[in-house]
Structure formats: C-alpha cells, structure tokens
Jmol script that loads the backbone (N, CA, C; Angstrom):
load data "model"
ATOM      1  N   UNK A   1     -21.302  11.360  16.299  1.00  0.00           N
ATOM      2  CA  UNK A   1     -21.920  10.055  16.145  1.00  0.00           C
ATOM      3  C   UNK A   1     -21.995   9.664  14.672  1.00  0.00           C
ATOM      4  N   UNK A   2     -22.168  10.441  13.723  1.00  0.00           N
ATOM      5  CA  UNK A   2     -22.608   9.994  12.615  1.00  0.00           C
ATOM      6  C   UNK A   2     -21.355  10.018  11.988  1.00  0.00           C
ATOM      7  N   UNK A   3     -20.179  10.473  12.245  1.00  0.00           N
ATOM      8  CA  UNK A   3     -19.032  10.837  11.443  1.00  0.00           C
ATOM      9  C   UNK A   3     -18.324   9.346  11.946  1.00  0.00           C
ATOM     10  N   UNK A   4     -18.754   8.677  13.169  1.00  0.00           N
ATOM     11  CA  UNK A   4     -17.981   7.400  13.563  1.00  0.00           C
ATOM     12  C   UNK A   4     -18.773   6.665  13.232  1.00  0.00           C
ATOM     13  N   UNK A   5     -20.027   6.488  12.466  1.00  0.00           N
ATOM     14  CA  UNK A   5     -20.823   5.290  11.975  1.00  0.00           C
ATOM     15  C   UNK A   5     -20.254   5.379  10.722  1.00  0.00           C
ATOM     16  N   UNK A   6     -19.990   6.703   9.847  1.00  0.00           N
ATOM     17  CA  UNK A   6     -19.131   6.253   8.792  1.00  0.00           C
ATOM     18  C   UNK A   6     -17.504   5.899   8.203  1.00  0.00           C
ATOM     19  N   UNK A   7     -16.925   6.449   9.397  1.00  0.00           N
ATOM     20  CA  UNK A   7     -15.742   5.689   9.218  1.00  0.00           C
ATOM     21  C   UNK A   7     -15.953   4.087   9.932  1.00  0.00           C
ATOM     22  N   UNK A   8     -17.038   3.669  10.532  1.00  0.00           N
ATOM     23  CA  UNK A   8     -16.868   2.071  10.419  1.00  0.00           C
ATOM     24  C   UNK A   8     -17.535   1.771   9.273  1.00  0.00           C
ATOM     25  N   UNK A   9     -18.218   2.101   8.644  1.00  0.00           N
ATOM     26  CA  UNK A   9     -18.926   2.076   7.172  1.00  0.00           C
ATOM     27  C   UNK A   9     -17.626   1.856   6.247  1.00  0.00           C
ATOM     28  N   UNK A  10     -17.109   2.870   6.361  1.00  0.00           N
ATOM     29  CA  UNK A  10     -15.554   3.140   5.180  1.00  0.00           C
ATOM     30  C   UNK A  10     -14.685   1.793   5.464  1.00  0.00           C
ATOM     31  N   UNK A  11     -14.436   1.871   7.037  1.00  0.00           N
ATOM     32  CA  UNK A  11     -13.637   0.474   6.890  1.00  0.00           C
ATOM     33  C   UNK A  11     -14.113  -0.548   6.626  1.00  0.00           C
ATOM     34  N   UNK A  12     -15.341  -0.539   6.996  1.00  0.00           N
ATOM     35  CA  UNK A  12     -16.019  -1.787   6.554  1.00  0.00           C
ATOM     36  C   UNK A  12     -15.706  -2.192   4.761  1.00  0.00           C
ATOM     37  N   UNK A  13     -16.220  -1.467   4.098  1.00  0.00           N
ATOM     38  CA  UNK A  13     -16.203  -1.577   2.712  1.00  0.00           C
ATOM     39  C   UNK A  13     -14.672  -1.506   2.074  1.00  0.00           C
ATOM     40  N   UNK A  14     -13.600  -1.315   2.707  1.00  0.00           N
ATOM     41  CA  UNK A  14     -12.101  -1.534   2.768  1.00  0.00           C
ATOM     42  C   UNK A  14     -11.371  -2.705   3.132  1.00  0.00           C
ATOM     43  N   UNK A  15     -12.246  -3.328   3.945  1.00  0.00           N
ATOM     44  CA  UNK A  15     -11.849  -4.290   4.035  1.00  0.00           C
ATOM     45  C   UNK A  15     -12.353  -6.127   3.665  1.00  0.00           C
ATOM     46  N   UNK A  16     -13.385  -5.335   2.555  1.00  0.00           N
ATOM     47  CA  UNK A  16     -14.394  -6.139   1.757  1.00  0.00           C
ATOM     48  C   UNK A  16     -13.462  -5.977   0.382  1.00  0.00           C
ATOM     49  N   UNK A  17     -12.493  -5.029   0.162  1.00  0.00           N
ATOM     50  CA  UNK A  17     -11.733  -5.127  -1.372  1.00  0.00           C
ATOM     51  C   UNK A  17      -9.760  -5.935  -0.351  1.00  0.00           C
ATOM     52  N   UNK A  18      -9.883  -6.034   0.898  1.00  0.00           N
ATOM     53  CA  UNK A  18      -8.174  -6.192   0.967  1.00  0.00           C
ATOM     54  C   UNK A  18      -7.990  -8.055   0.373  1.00  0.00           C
ATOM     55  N   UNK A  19      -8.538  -8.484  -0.489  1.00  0.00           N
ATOM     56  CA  UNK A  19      -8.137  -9.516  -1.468  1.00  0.00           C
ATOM     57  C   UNK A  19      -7.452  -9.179  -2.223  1.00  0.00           C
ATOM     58  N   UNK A  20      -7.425  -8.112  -2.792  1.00  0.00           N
ATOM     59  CA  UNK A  20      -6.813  -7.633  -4.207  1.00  0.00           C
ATOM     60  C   UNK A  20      -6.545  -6.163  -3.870  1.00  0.00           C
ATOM     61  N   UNK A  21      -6.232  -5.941  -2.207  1.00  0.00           N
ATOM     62  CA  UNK A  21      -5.774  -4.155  -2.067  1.00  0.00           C
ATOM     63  C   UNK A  21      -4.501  -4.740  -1.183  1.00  0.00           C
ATOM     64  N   UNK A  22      -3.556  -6.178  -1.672  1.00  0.00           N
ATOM     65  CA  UNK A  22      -2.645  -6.658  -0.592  1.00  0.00           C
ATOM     66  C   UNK A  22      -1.358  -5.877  -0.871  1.00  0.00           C
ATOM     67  N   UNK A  23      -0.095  -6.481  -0.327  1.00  0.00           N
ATOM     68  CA  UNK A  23       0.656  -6.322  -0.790  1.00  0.00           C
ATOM     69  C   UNK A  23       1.668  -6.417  -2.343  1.00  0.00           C
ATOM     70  N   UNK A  24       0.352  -7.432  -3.082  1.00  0.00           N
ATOM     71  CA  UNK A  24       1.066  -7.664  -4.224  1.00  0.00           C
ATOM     72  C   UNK A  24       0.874  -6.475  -5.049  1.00  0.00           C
ATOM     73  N   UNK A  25       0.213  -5.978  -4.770  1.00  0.00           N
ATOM     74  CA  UNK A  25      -0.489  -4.362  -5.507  1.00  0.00           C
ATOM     75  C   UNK A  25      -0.103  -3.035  -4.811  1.00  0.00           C
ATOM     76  N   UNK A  26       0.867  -3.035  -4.094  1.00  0.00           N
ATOM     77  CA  UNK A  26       1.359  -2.043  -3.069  1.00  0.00           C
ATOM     78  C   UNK A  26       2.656  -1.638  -4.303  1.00  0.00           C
ATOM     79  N   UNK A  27       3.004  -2.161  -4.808  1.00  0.00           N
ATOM     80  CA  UNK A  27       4.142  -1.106  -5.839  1.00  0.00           C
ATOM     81  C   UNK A  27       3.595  -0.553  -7.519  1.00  0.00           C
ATOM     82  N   UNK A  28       2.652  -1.071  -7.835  1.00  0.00           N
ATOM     83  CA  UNK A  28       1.514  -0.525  -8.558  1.00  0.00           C
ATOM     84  C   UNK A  28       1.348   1.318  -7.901  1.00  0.00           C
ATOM     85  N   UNK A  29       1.288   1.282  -7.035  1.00  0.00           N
ATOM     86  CA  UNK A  29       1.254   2.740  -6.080  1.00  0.00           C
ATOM     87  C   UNK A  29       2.290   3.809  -6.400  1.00  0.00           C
ATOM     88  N   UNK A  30       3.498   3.173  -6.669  1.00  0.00           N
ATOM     89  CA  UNK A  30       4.782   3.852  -7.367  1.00  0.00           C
ATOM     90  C   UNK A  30       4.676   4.490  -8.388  1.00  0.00           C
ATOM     91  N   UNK A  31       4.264   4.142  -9.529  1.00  0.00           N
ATOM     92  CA  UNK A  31       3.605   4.407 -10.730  1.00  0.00           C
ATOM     93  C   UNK A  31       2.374   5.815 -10.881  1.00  0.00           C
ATOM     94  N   UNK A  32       1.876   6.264  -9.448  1.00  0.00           N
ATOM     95  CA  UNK A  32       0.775   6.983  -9.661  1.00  0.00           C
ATOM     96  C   UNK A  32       1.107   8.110  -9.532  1.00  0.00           C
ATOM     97  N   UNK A  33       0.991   9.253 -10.400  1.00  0.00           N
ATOM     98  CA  UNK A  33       1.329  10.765 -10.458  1.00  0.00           C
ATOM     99  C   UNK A  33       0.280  11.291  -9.129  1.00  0.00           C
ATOM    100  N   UNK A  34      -0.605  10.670  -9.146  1.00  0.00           N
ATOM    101  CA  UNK A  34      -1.622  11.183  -7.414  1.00  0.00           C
ATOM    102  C   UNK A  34      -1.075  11.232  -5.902  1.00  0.00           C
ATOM    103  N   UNK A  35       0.505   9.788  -5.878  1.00  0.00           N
ATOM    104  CA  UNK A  35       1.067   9.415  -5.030  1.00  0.00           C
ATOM    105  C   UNK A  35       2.182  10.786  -4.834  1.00  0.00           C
ATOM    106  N   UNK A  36       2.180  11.464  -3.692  1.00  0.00           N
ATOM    107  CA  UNK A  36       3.692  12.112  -3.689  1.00  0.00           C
ATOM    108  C   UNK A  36       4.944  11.423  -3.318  1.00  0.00           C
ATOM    109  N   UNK A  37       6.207  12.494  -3.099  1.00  0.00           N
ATOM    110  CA  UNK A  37       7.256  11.451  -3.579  1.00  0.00           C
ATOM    111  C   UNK A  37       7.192  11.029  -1.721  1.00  0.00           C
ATOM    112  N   UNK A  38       6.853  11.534  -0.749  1.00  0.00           N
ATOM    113  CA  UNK A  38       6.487  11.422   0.781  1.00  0.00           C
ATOM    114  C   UNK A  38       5.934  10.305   0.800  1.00  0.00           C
ATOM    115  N   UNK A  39       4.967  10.223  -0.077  1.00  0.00           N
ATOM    116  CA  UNK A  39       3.848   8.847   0.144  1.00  0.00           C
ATOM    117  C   UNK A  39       4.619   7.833  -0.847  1.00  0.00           C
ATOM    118  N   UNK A  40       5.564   7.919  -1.886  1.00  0.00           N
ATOM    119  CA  UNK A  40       6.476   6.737  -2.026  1.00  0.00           C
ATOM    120  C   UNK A  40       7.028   6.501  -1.313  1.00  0.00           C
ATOM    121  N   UNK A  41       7.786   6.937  -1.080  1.00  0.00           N
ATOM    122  CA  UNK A  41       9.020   6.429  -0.072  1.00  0.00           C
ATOM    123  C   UNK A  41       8.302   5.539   1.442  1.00  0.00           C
ATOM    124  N   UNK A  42       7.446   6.155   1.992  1.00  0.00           N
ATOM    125  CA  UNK A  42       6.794   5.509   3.027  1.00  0.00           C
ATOM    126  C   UNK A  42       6.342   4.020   2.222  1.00  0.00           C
ATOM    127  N   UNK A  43       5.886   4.078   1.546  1.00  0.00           N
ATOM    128  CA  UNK A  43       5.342   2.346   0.448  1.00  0.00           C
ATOM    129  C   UNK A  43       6.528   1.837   0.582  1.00  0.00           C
ATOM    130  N   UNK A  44       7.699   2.069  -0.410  1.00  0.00           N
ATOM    131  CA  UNK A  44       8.800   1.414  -0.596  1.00  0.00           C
ATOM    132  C   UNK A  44       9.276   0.903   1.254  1.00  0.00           C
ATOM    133  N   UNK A  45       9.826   1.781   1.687  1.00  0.00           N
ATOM    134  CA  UNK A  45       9.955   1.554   3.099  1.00  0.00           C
ATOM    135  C   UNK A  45       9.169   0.710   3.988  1.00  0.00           C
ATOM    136  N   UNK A  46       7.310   0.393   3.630  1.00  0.00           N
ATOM    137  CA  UNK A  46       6.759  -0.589   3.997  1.00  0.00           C
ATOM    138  C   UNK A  46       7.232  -1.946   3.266  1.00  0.00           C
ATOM    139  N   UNK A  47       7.261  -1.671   2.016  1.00  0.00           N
ATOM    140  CA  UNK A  47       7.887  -2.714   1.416  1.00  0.00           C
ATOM    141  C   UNK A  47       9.162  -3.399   2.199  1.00  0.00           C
ATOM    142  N   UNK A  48      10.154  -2.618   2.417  1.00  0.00           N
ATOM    143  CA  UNK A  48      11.521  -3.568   2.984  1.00  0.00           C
ATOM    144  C   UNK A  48      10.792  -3.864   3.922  1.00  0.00           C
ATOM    145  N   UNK A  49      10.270  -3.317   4.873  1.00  0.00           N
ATOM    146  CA  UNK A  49      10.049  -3.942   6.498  1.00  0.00           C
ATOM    147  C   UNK A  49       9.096  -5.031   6.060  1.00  0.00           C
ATOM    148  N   UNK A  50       8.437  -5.202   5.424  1.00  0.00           N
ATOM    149  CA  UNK A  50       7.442  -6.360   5.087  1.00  0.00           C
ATOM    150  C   UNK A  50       8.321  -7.470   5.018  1.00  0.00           C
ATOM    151  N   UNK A  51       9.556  -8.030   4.862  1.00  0.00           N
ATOM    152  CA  UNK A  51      10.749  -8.903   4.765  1.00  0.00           C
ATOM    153  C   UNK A  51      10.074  -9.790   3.610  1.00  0.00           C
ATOM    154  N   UNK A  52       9.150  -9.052   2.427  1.00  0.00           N
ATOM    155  CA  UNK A  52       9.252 -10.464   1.225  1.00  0.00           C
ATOM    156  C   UNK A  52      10.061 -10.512   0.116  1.00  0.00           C
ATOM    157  N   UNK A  53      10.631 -11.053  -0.309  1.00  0.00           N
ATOM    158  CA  UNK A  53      11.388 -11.775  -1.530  1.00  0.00           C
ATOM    159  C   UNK A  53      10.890 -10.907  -2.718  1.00  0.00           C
ATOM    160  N   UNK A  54      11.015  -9.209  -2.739  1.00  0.00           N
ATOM    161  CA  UNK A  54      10.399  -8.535  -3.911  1.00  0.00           C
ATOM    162  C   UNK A  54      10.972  -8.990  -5.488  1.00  0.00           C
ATOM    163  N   UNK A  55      12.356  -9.642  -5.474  1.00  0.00           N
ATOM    164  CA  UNK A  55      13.161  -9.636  -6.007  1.00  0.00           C
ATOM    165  C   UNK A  55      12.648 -10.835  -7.211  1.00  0.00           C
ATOM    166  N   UNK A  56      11.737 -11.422  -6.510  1.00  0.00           N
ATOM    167  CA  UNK A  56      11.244 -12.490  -7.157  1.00  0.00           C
ATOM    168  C   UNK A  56      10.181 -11.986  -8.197  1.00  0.00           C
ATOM    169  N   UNK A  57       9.618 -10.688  -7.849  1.00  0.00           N
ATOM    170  CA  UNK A  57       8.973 -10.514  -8.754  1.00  0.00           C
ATOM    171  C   UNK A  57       9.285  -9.058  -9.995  1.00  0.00           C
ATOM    172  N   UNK A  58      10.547  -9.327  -9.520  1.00  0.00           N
ATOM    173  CA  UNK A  58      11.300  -8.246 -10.881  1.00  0.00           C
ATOM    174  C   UNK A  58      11.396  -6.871 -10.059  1.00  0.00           C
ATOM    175  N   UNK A  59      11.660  -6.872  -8.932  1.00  0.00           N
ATOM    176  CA  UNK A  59      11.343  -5.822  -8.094  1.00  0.00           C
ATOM    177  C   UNK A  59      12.543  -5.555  -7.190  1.00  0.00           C
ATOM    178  N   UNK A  60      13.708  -4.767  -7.749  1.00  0.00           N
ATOM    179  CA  UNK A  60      14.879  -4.478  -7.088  1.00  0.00           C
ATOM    180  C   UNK A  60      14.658  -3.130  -5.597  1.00  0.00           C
ATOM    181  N   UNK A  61      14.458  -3.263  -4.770  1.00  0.00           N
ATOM    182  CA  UNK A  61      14.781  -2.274  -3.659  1.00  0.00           C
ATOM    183  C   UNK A  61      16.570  -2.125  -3.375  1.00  0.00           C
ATOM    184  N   UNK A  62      16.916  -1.107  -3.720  1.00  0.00           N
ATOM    185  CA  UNK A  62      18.100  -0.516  -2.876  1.00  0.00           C
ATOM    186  C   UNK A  62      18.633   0.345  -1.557  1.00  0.00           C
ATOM    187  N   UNK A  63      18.776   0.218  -1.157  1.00  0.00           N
ATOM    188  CA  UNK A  63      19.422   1.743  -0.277  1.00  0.00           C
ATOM    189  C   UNK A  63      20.063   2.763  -1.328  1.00  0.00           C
ATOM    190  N   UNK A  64      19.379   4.467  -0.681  1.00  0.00           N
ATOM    191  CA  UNK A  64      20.307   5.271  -1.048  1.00  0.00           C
ATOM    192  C   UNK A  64      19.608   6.214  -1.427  1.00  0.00           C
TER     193      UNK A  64
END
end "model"
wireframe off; spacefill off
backbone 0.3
color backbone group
C-alpha cells in the first residue's frame, strides 16, 4: 500500500516538470556520462519513431 501511494506521488510530481522534461530536451540525455550506451540508443531510437524534423534543430540521426 504505501509503496503504490508513492509511486502515484512520484508520478505525480513528474508530471508537474513534463513542460520542460519534453522532447525538446530528450537529446540533452546523449551528452550524460550517467546515461549508458543501452539507454542511448533506446533515446535516439525514440527519437526516429517520434517522426519530428530533428534536422531542424542541428540534429543529424543516421542509420548504422
């Protein structure tokens, strides 16, 4: 009981910062020595499936 009042607590307060925890701040994540290279690749990979125009913001994705 108390371990599921705080994960709605946690999300709660997670989803009081997703203004500024969007996607425009999702390759900022690339950059972090905390991130492994498992947990890049899954970002980048959210990135393509997200279908936005990264390109626009100086942001080349390739295959390979």
């Amino acid at each position: 009981m108390l371990l599921r009042l705080f994960h709605r607590q946690a999300l709660k307060k997670l989803q009081n910062h997703m203004r500024y925890l969007g996607s425009e701040m999702a390759p900022v994540s690339l950059f972090s020595s905390k991130a492994c290279d498992d947990q890049k690749k899954s970002i980048v990979e959210a990135l393509i499936l997200s279908g936005d125009d990264w390109s626009v913001r100086g942001i080349i994705i390739s295959g390979g």
